[in-house]
C-alpha positions in Angstrom: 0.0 0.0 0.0 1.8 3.4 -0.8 2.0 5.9 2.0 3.0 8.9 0.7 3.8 10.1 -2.6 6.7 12.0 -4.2 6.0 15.0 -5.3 8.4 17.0 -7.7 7.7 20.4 -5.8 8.9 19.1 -2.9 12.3 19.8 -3.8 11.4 23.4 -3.3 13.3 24.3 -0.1 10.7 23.7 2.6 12.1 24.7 5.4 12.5 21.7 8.3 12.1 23.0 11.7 13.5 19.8 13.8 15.8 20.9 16.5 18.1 18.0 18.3 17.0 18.1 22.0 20.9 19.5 22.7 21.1 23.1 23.0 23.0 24.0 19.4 25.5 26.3 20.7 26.6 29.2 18.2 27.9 32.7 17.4 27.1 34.6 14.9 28.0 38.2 14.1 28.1 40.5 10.7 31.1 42.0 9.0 31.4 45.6 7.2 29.9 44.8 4.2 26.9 43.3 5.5 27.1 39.5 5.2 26.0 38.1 8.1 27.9 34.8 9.9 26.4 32.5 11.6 29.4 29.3 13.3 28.0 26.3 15.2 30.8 24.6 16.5 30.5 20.5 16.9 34.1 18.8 17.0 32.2 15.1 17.3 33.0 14.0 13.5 35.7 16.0 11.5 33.4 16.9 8.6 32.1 20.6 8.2 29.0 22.0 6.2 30.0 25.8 4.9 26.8 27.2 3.4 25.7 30.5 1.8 21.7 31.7 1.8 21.4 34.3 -0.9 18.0 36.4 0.4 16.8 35.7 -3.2 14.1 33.8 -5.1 11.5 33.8 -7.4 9.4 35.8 -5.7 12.2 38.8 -6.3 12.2 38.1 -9.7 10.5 41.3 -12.0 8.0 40.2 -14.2 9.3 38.8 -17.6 12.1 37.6 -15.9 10.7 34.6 -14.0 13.1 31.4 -13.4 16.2 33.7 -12.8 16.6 32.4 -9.0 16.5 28.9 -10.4 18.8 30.1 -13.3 21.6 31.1 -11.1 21.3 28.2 -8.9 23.0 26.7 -11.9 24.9 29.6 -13.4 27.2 29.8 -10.4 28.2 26.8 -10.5 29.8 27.5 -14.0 33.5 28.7 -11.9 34.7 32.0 -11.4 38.1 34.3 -12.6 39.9 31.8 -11.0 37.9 28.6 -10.9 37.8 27.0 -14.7 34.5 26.4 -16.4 33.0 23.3 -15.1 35.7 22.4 -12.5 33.7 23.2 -9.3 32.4 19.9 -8.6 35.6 18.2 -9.6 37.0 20.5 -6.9 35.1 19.9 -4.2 34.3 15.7 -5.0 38.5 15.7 -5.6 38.3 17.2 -2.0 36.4 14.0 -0.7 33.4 16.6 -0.2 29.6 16.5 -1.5 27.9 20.1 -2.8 24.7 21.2 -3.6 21.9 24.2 -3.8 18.5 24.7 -3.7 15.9 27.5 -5.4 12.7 28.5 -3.6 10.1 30.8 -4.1 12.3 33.0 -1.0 16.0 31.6 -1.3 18.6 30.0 -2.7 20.7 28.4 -0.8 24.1 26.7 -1.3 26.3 24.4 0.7 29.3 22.0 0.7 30.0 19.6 3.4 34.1 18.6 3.5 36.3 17.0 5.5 37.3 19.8 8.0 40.7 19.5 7.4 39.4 21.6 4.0 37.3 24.0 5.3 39.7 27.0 3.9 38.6 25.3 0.3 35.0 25.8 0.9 35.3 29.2 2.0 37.7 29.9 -1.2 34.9 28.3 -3.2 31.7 30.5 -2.0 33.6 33.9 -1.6 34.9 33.1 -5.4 31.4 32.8 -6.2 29.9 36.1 -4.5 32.9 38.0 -5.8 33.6 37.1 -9.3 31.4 34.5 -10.6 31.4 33.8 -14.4 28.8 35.3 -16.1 28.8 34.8 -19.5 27.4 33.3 -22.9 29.3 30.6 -22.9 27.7 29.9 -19.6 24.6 31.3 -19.9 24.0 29.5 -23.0 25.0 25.9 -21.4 22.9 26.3 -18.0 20.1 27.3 -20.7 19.9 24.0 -22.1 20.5 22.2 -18.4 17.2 24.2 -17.0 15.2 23.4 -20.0 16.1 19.6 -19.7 15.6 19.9 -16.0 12.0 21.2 -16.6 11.2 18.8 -19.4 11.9 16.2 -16.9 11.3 17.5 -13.8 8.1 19.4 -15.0 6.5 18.3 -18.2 6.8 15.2 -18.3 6.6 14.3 -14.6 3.5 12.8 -13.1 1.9 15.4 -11.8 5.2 17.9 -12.2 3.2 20.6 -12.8 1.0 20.7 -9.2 3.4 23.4 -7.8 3.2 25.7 -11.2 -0.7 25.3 -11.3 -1.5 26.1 -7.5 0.7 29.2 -7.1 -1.2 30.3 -10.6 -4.4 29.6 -9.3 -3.6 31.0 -5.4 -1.4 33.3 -5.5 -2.2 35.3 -9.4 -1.6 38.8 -9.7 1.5 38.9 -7.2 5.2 37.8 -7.4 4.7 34.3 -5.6 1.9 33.4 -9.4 4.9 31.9 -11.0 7.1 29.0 -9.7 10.8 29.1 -9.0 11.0 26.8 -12.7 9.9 30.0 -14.5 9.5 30.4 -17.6 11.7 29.5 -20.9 10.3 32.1 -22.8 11.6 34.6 -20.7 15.2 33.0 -19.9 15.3 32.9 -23.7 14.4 36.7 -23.7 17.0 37.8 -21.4 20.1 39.6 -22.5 23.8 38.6 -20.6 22.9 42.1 -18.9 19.7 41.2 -17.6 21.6 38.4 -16.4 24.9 40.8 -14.8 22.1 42.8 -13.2 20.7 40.4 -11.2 23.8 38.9 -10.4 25.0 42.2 -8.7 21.9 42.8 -6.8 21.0 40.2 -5.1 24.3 38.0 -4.9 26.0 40.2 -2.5 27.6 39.9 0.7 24.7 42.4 2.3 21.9 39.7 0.6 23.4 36.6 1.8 24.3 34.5 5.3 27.7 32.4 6.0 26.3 29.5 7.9 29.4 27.3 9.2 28.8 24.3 11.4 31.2 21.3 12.3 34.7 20.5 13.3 35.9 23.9 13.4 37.8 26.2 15.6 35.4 29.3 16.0 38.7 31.9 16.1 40.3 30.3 13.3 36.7 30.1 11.6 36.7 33.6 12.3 39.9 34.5 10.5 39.5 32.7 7.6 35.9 33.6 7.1 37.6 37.9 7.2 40.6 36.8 4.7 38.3 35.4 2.1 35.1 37.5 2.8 36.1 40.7 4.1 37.4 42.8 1.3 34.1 41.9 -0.9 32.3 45.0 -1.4 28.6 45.5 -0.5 26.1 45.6 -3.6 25.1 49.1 -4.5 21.7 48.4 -6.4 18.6 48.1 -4.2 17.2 44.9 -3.3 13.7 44.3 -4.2 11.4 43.0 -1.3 7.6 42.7 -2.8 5.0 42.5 -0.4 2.8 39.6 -1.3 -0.8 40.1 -0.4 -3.1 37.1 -1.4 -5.9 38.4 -3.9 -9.3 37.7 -3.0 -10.6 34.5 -4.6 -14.7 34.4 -6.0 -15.1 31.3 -4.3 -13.5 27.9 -4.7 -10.7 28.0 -8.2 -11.1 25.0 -10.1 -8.8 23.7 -12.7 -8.8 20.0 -14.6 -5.3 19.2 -15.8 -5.0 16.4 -18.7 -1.8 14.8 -18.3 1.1 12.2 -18.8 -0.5 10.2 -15.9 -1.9 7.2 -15.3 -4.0 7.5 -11.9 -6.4 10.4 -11.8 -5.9 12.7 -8.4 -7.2 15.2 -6.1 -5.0 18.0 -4.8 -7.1 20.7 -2.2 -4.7 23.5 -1.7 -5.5 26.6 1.3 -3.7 29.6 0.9 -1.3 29.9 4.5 -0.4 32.5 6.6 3.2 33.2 6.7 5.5 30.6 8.1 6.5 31.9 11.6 3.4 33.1 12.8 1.1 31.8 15.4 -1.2 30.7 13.1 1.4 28.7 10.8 2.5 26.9 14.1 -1.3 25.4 14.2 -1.4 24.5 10.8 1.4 22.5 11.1 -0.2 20.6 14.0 -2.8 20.2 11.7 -1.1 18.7 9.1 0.4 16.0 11.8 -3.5 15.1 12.8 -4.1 14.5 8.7 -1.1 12.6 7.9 1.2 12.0 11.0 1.6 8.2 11.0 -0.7 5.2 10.7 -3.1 6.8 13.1 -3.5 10.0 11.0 -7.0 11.1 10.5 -6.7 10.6 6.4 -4.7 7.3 6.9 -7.3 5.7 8.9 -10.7 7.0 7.2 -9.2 7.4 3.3 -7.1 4.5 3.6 -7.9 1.7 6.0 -11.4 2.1 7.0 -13.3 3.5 3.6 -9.9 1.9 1.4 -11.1 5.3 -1.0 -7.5 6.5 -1.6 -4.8 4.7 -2.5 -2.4 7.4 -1.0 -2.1 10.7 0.3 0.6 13.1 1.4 -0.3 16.4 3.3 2.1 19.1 2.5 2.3 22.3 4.5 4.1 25.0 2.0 5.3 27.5 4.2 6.7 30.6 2.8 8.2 34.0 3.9 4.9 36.1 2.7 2.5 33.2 2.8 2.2 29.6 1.4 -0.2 26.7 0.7 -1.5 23.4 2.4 -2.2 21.0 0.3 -3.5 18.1 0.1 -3.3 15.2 -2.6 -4.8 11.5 -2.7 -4.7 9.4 -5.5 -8.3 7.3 -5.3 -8.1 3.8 -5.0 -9.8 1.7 -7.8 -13.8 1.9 -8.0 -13.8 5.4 -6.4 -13.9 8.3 -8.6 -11.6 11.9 -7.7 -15.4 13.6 -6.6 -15.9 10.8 -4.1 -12.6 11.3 -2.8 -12.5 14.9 -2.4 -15.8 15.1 -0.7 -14.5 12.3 2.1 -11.6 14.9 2.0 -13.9 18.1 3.0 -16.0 15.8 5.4 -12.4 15.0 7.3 -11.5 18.5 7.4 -15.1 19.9 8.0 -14.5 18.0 11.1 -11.5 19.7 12.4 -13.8 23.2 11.8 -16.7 21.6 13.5 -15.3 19.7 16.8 -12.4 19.7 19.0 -9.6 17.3 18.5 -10.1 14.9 21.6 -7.9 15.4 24.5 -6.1 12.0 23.7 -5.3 12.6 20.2 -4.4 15.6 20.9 -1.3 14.8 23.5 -0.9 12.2 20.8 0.3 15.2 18.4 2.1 17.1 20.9 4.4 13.6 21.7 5.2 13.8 18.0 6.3 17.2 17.2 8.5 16.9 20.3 9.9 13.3 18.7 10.5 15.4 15.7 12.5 17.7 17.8 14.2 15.1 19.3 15.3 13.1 16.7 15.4 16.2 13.7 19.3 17.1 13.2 21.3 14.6 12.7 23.9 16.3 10.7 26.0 19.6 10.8 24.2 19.7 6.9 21.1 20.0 8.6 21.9 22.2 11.3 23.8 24.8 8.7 20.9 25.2 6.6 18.4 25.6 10.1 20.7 27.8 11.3 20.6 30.3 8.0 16.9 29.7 7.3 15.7 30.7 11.4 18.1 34.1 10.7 16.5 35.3 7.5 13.0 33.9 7.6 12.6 34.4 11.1 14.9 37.3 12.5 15.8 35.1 15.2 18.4 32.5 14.7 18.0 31.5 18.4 14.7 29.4 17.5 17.0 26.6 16.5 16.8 25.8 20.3 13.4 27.7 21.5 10.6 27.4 18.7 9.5 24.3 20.3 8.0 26.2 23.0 5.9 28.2 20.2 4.6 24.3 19.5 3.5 24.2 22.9 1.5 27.5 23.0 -1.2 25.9 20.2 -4.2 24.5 22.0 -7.3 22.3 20.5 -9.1 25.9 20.2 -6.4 26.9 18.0 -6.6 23.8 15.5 -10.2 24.2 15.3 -9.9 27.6 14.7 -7.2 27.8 12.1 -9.4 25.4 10.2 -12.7 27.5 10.1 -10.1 30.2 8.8 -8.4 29.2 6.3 -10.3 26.3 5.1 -12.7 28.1 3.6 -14.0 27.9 0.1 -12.5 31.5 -0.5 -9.4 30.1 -0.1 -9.3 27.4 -1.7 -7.7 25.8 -5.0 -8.8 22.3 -6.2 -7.0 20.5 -9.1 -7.8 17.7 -10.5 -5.4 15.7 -12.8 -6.9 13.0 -15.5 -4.7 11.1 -17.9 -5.0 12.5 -21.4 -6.1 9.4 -22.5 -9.5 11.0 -21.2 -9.5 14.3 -22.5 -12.0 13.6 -25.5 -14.4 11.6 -23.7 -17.7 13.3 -23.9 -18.2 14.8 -20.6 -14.8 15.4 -19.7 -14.2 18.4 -22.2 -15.2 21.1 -19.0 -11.9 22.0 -18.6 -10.7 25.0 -16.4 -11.6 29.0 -15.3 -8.9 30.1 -18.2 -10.3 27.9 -20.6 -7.0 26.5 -21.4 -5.8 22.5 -21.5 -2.8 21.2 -20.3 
């Protein structure tokens, strides 16, 4: 019986707020041209994670320039004045180390995890990247084709790939959080090299981004290096751009039917969220626990095991920096059709609006987000990236050892009444995906609001 499902958009950034029941110990200060340090000391394993949070993503982007974050997720990986074309994985895999990065609608975010014995490598390869990246057609022209075969199989022709694009459309249209972090070929096609130096030199700047070390380090030696290959790099002189998202008002429930490469039709519910660290986000996420937090979930027992309707589910709570979606997605089990399913969906949740979560079930949910604590960092990676995320999302890095408590202020009052809020049809975005194979049945030629097929 499958559980959960993998969803492509998954891979965009959500933030994990785990915390190991140790107190994570760290200093953090900011040098003269505004980039922000953050050094968690841990001399347990001789491995070190040194990772860079650029304050941008596609949220920043202007309009006609959408999939820029995502762009230079890959661009700056393309090596530097000093770093050859294509030679900075080779340098850091030569290195025994593992890299990556990460786009999201409100980041990007890039990190290396070496041996510690090569931590002055890892802070040679970000500063070379914030100071001097390569940008240019060679390059640009090369990532172009890697983003376009990323989306084609990533996106397009991923089941379901395009659940992510489609909700923020249908949610969030009208503001700078309607287009994914993908974006759009058509307008990485349209771009000039400028376009592409402009945005290089205002958001990837020492004054847009935090240094988040953690490992087997020495904090006054961290401290040293961290000036010799960060300190002379000048602040950015352009203005960053910070829209202010406001969801528009929805006319009810948005519907849209997607025909696509799938096999299984499915349902996905999505409610527009508050933004993630406030009080109501903390609910929400206990809500999300009650749905789909282990076999005794409320959508595992009734949609699976009891009714057998769905043949799985996963309950994802989007949160992002000026809002974000919860979502919901079931694939129906064979002899139920998507309707059926979705309204066992809205009876579940109509629930959670209508009566308190039992006192039981309750303490039940509380046991598991302090498990999650307990058990969350198991890695200087994920501590690095926690670290970063609770300083620029949150304006309080010191929640890597406190925002439990902020778990512990929600009460059954509060679930119910985050549900009445922002479940509500006024908030709410329903897809449902069909294979094409059922496009021209009569019947199912109602497609969406827009008019448009997939």
């Amino acid at each position: 019986m499958i559980r959960k499902i993998s969803l492509l958009f998954m891979c965009c950034a959500i933030v994990s707020f785990s915390v190991n029941a140790q107190n994570i110990e760290y200093e953090e200060y900011k040098l003269d041209n505004g980039l922000h340090v953050i050094l968690h000391q841990d001399n347990s394993t001789p491995i070190v994670t040194v990772a860079v949070l650029y304050h941008v993503g596609s949220k920043n982007e202007p309009k006609g320039r959408s999939g820029f974050a995502h762009f230079f997720e890959h661009l700056m990986f393309e090596g530097s004045e000093n770093i050859g074309r294509g030679e900075y994985f080779k340098i850091i895999q030569a290195a025994g180390g593992q890299l990556n990065a990460n786009t999201s609608p409100d980041r990007t975010y890039y990190f290396q995890t070496l041996p510690s014995n090569r931590l002055e490598l890892g802070l040679y390869m970000e500063s070379e990247r914030m100071l001097h990246a390569k940008i240019d057609s060679a390059g640009i022209a090369t990532q172009k084709e890697v983003v376009k075969e990323e989306k084609r199989q990533g996106v397009d022709n991923q089941p379901y790939g395009t659940v992510l694009e489609k909700m923020l459309k249908n949610a969030y249209k009208g503001t700078n959080y309607e287009w994914s972090p993908i974006g759009s070929f058509d307008d990485i096609d349209a771009a000039t090299d400028q376009d592409f130096v402009d945005f290089y030199e205002t958001f990837y700047v020492p004054n847009n981004a935090t240094l988040s070390i953690a490992g087997d380090i020495d904090i006054e030696e961290a401290k040293k290096l961290i000036k010799d290959y960060f300190g002379e790099i000048k602040s950015g002189t352009k203005d960053i751009p910070r829209p202010s998202i406001t969801a528009p008002v929805l006319d009810g429930v948005v519907e849209e039917t997607v025909f696509d490469n799938v096999q299984l039709p499915a349902v996905i519910q999505g409610y527009r969220m508050p933004p993630q660290g406030t009080d109501d986000y903390y609910a929400l996420q206990m809500v999300t626990q009650l749905l789909s937090g282990g076999q005794s979930s409320r959508f595992q027992k009734i949609l699976v095991d009891e009714k057998r309707m769905a043949l799985g589910f996963q309950v994802i709570p989007l949160g992002l920096e000026d809002g974000g979606l919860f979502i919901n997605f079931a694939l129906p089990n064979q002899g139920y059709e998507v309707s059926d399913l979705a309204k066992e969906m809205d009876v579940i949740v109509e629930q959670i609006k209508e009566e308190l979560v039992p006192e039981r079930e309750f303490k039940k949910l509380q046991n598991q987000i302090e498990n999650n604590f307990i058990s969350g960092y198991g890695s200087v990676q994920s501590i690095a990236e926690s670290l970063a995320n609770y300083h620029v999302y949150f304006g309080d890095t010191e929640l890597i050892n406190s925002e439990i408590e902020r778990y512990r202020k929600v009460t059954r009052e509060d679930l119910m009444r985050v549900a009445k809020k922002y479940f509500a049809p006024e908030n709410k975005v329903v897809l449902t995906y069909r294979p094409k194979s059922e496009q021209e049945k009569p019947g199912d030629t109602k497609i969406n609001k827009e008019g448009g097929n997939n």
